[in-house]
C-alpha positions as CSV (number, residue, x, y, z in Angstrom):
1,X,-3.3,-23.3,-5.6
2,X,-5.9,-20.7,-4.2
3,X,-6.8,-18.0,-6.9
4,X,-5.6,-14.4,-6.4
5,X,-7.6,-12.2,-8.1
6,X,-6.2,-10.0,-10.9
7,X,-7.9,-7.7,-13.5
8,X,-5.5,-5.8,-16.1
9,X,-6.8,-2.9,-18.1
10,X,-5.1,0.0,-20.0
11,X,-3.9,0.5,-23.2
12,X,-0.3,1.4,-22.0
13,X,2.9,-0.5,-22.8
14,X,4.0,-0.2,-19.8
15,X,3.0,-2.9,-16.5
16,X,2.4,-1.6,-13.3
17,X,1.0,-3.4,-10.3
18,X,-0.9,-1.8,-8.4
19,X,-1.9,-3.4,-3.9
20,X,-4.4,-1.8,-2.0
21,X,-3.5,-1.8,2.0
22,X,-4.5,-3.3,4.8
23,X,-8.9,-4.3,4.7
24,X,-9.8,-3.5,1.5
25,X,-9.3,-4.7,-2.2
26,X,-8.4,-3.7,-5.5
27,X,-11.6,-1.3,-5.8
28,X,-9.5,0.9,-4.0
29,X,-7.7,2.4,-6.9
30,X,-11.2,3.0,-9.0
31,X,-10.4,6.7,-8.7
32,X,-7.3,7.0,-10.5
33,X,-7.9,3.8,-13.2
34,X,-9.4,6.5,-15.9
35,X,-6.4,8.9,-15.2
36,X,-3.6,6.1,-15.2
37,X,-5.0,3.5,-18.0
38,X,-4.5,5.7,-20.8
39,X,-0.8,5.5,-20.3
40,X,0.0,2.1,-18.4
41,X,-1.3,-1.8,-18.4
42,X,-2.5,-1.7,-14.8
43,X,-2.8,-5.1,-12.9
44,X,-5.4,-4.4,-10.1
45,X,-4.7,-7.1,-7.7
46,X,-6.8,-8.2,-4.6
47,X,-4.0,-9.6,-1.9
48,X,-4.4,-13.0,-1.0
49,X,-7.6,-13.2,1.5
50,X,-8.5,-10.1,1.0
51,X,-11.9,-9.1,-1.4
52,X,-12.0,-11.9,-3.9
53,X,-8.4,-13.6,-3.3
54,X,-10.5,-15.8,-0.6
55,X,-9.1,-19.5,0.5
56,X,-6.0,-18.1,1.3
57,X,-5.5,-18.4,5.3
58,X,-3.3,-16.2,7.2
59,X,0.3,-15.3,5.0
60,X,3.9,-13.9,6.0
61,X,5.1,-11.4,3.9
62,X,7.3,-13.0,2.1
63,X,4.5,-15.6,1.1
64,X,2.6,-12.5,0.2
65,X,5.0,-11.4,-2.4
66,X,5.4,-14.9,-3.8
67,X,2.0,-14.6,-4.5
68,X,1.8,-11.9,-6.3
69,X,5.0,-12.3,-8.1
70,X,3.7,-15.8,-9.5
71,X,1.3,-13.7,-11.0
72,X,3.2,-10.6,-12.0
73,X,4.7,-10.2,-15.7
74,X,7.7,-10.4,-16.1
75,X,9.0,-6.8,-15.7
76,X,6.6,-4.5,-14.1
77,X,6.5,-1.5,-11.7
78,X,5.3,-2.1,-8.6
79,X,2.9,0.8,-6.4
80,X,2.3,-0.6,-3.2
81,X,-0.2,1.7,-1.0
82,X,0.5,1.5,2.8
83,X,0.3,-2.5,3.7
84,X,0.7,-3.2,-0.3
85,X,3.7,-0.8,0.3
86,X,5.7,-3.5,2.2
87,X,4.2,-6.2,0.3
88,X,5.6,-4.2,-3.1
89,X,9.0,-3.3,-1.3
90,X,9.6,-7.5,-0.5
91,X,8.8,-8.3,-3.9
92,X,11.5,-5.8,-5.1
93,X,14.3,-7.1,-2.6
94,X,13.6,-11.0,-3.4
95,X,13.1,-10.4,-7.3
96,X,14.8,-7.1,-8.5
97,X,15.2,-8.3,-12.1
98,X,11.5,-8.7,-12.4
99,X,10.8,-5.4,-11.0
100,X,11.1,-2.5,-13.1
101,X,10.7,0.1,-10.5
102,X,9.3,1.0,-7.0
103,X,6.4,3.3,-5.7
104,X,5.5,3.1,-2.0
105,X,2.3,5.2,-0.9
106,X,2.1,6.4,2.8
107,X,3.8,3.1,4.2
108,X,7.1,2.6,5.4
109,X,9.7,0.3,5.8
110,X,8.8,0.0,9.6
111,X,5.0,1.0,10.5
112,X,5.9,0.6,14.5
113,X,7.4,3.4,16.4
114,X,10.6,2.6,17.8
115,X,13.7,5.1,19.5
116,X,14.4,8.0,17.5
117,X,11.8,6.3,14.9
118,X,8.0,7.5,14.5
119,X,5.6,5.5,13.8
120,X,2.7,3.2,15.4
121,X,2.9,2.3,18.8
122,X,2.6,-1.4,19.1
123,X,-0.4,-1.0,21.6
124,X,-2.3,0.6,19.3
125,X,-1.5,-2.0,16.4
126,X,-2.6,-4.9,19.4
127,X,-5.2,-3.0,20.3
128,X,-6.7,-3.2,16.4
129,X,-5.6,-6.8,17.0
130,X,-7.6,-8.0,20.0
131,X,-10.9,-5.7,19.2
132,X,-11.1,-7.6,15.7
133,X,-11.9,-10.6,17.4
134,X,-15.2,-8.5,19.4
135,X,-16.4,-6.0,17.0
136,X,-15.0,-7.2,13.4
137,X,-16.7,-4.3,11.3
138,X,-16.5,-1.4,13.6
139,X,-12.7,-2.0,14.4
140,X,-12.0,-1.7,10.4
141,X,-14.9,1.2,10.2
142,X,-12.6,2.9,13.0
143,X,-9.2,2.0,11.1
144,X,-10.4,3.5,7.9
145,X,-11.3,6.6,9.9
146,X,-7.9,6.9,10.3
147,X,-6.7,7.1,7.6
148,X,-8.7,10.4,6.1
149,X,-8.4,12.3,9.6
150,X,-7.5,15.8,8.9
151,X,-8.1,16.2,5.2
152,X,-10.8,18.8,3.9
153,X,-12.7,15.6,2.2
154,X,-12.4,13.4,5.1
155,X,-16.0,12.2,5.6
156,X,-16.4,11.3,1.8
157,X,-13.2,10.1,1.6
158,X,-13.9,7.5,4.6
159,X,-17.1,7.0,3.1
160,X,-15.6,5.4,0.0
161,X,-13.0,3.8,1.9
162,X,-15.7,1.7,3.3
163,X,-17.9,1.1,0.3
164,X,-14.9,-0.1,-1.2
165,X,-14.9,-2.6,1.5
166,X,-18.1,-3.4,1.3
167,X,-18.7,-4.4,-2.1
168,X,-16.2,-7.3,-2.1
169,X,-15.8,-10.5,0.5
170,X,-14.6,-9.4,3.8
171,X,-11.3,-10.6,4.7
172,X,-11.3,-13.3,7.4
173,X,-10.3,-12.3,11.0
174,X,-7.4,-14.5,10.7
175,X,-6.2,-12.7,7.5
176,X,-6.7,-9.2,9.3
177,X,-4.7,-10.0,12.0
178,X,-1.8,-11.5,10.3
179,X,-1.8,-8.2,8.2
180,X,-1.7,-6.6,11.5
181,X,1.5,-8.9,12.7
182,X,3.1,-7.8,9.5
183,X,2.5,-4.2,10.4
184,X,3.8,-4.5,13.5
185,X,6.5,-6.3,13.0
186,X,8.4,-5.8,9.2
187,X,11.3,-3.6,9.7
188,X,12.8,-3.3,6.0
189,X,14.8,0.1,6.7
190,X,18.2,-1.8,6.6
191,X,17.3,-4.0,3.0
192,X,15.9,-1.6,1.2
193,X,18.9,0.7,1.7
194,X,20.8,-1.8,-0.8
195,X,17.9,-1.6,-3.0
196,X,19.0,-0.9,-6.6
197,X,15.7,-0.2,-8.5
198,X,14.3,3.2,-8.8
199,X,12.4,4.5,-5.7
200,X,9.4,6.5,-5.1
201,X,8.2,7.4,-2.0
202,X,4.9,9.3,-1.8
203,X,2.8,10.8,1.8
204,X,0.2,12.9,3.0
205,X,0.9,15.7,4.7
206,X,-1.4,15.1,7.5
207,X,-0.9,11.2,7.8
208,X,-1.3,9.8,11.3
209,X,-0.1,6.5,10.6
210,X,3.1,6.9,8.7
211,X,4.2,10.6,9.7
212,X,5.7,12.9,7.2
213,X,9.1,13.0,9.3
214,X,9.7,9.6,8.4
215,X,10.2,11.4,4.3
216,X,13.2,13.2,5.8
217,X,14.6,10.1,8.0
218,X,14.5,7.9,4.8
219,X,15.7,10.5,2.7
220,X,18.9,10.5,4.3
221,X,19.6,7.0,4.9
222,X,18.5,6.2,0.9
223,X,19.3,8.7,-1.1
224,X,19.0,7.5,-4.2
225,X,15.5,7.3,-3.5
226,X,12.8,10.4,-4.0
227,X,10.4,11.9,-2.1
228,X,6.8,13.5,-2.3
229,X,5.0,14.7,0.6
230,X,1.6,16.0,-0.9
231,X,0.1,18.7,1.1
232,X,-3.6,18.2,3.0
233,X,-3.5,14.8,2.7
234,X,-3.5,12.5,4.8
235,X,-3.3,8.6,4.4
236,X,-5.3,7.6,1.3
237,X,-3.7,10.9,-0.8
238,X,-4.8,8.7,-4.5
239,X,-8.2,9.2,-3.0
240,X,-8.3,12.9,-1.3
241,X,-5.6,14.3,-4.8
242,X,-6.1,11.8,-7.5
243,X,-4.7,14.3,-10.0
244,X,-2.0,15.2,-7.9
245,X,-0.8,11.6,-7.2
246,X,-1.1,10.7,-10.5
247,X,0.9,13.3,-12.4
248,X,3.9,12.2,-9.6
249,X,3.6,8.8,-11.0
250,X,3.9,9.4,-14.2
251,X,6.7,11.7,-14.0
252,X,8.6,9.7,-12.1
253,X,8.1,6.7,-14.3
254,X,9.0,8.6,-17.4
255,X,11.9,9.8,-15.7
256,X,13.4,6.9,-14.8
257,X,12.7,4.6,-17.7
């Protein structure tokens, strides 16, 4: 068995995983780790192929989740952050009495645009797909541009973005692209709706990749689930309102414990 990567810190009682999106790595979350550790045991995980989970090849989602979950503990909250998001959100339909809770973080059930449903067009996601194979590092330089467009901070906020994926192994092209497949092609809407563990659902404002109207879609067909929309941000709102995102988390945990 390959070896995922997994660092846990805190001096909380409480677990909660936390999976970066699409390109980067666990480094990701090194914003919020001083504001969250005091109050949780947080397992920063590297997804398999991505930073320092190398050796893994190219993985469904659903193989994804199994590996994660074979390192999990045994009752945990899960915070999944765009790509992670889906990743976090299979994990919770395949094992919900090993997780505690759900927090999704500008991703969606379905990333691709569809009739009467916004989201990515699928050109755009093939697009990503084929110029990977050309022009690895400027196609994910571009991708994390994306996802800070529109914020006040949105230089700096791309800038860390890319540090972040610059201080660990690069993720093979193969691994991109499968990431890419799973964005393009996971449509969860209909198996979450039966989901029975609490359910956060946090976005930016000004998110170009999942758009805030999707809040208000999923709000009606799950409605046992909240929503947060946090205004000026965009994609990456742990990064451009760390104390904003963080004081949602814990109160929703709290809450619902």
């Amino acid at each position: 068995m390959n070896p995922l990567f997994w660092r846990t810190i805190g001096a909380g009682s409480v677990d909660l995983v936390l999976l970066h999106g699409w390109g980067l790595n666990a480094e990701v979350w090194s914003c919020i780790e001083t504001r969250l550790s005091p109050h949780f045991r947080l397992h920063l995980v590297d997804l398999p192929g991505y930073g320092r989970s190398q050796g893994f090849g190219a993985l469904s989602l659903a193989r994804m989740a199994q590996a994660v979950m074979d390192r999990a503990p045994p009752q945990a909250w899960w915070l999944g952050w765009s790509l992670g998001g889906l990743v976090a959100s299979q994990a919770a339909l395949d094992w919900p009495e090993r997780v505690a809770g759900l927090i999704t973080v500008a991703s969606s059930p379905c990333f691709s645009a569809a009739p009467a449903w916004p989201g990515i067009n699928a050109e755009v996601l093939v697009g990503f797909e084929q110029q990977l194979r050309h022009d690895f590092q400027r196609t994910v330089e571009r991708f994390l541009a994306l996802q800070t467009l529109g914020t006040v901070t949105a230089r700096e906020d791309t800038r860390r973005l890319k540090q972040v994926v610059l201080s660990q192994p690069l993720p093979a092209v193969e691994v991109l692209t499968a990431g890419l497949d799973i964005l393009r092609g996971a449509d969860l809407r209909d198996p979450l709706a039966g989901l029975r563990v609490p359910l956060l659902r946090l976005y930016g404002y000004l998110d170009g990749l999942v758009p805030r109207k999707v809040a208000g879609l999923l709000d009606q067909c799950w409605p046992d689930s909240q929503s947060v929309i946090v205004p000026k941000a965009a994609h990456a709102p742990f990064i451009s309102h760390p104390d904003i995102f963080c004081q949602h988390i814990l109160q929703f945990i709290n809450a619902s414990r």
